[in-house]
N, C-alpha and C positions, 0 to 999 in steps of 0.2 A: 504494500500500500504506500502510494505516497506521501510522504510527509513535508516536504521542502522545495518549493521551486526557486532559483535563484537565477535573477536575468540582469541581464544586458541590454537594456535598451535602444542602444546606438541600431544606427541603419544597419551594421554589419553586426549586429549584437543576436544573444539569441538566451533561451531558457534552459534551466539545465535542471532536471527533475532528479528529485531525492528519496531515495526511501531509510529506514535505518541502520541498511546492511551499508547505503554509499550509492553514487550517482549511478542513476538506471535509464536516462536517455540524454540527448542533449539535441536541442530543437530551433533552428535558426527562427528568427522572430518573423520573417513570410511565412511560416506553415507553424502559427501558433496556436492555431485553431484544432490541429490534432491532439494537444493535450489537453483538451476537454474530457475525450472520453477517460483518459487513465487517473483525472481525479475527480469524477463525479463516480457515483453518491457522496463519498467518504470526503468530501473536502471541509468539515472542522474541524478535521487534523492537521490540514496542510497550511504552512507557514513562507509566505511569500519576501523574499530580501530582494530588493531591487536599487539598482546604484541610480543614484539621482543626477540625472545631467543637467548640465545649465548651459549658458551660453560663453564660448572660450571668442577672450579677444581679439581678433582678428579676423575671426568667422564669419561667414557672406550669412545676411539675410534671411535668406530663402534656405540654408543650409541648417542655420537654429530655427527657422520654423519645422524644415522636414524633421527633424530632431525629438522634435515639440511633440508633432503630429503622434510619429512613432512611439516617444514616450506616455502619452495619453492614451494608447490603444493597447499596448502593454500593461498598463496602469490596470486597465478595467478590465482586461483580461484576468489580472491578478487578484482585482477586490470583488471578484467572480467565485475564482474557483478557490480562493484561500478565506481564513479565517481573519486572519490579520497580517499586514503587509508592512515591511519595515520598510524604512528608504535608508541606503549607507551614500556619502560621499563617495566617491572613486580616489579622492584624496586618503579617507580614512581606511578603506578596506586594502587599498594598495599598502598601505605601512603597515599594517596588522597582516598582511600576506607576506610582508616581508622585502617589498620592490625597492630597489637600492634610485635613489633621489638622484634626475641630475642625469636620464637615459635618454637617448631620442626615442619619437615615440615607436618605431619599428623593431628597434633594439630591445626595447619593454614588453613589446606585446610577444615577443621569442621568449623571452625572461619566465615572462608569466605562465605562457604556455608550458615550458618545459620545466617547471615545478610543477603546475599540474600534473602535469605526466607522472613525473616521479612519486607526488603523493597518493595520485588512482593507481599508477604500473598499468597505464592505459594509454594509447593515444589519445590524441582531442584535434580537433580542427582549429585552426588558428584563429581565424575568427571568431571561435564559439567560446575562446579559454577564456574572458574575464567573466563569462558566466559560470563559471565553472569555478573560477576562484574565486569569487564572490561565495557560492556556497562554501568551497572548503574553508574557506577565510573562518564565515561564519559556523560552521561545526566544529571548527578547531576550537571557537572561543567557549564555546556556549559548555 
């Protein structure tokens, strides 16, 4: 049963479903609508942690609105199928994951991913890993 979904919001972000053996799918945010079925009925158990984006300066427009948009849709997807939904900064989960300050961002998002790896002994899709750190982050602490 599920217990944990942990996302990523960003355009290339995605959901990563929890149960309490350890991560059991991970689900790019276009096809989030398939994880309806794996937590309904049972979703007063399930605990949604989602990284709160905002707007970085320098960012077009149109790019913090698509952001927005995505973030909003993710959102309600989550205070759907969860009980209660955290929001963490990307600031604060990345330093309780452990991300060394001061990376560029393609070099970080290698970083990331391949500590997730090593803490699942799983691959992950590069794109999908701060959802996936995001959970670990979070069950490491809790």
């Amino acid at each position: 049963m599920i217990t944990m979904i942990s996302c990523d919001p960003g355009h290339e972000g995605g959901l990563a479903l929890w149960d309490e053996n350890g991560l059991v799918e991970v689900v790019k945010n276009e096809h989030r609508r398939k994880i309806i079925p794996m937590v309904f009925p049972h979703n007063e158990n399930v605990l949604g942690v989602m990284e709160e984006n905002h707007a970085i300066y320098g960012q077009s427009i149109s790019n913090t609105f698509a952001q927005g948009v995505n973030q909003g849709k993710v959102d309600e997807l989550l205070s759907i199928a969860c009980y209660r939904v955290e929001k963490v900064s990307a600031q604060s989960w990345m330093r309780d994951f452990g991300v060394p300050a001061k990376m560029e961002v393609k070099e970080r998002k290698h970083w990331i991913k391949d500590k997730a790896e090593r803490l699942l002994g799983q691959p992950i899709i590069l794109r999908l890993a701060d959802a996936v750190a995001i959970g670990l982050t979070y069950r490491l602490k809790v």
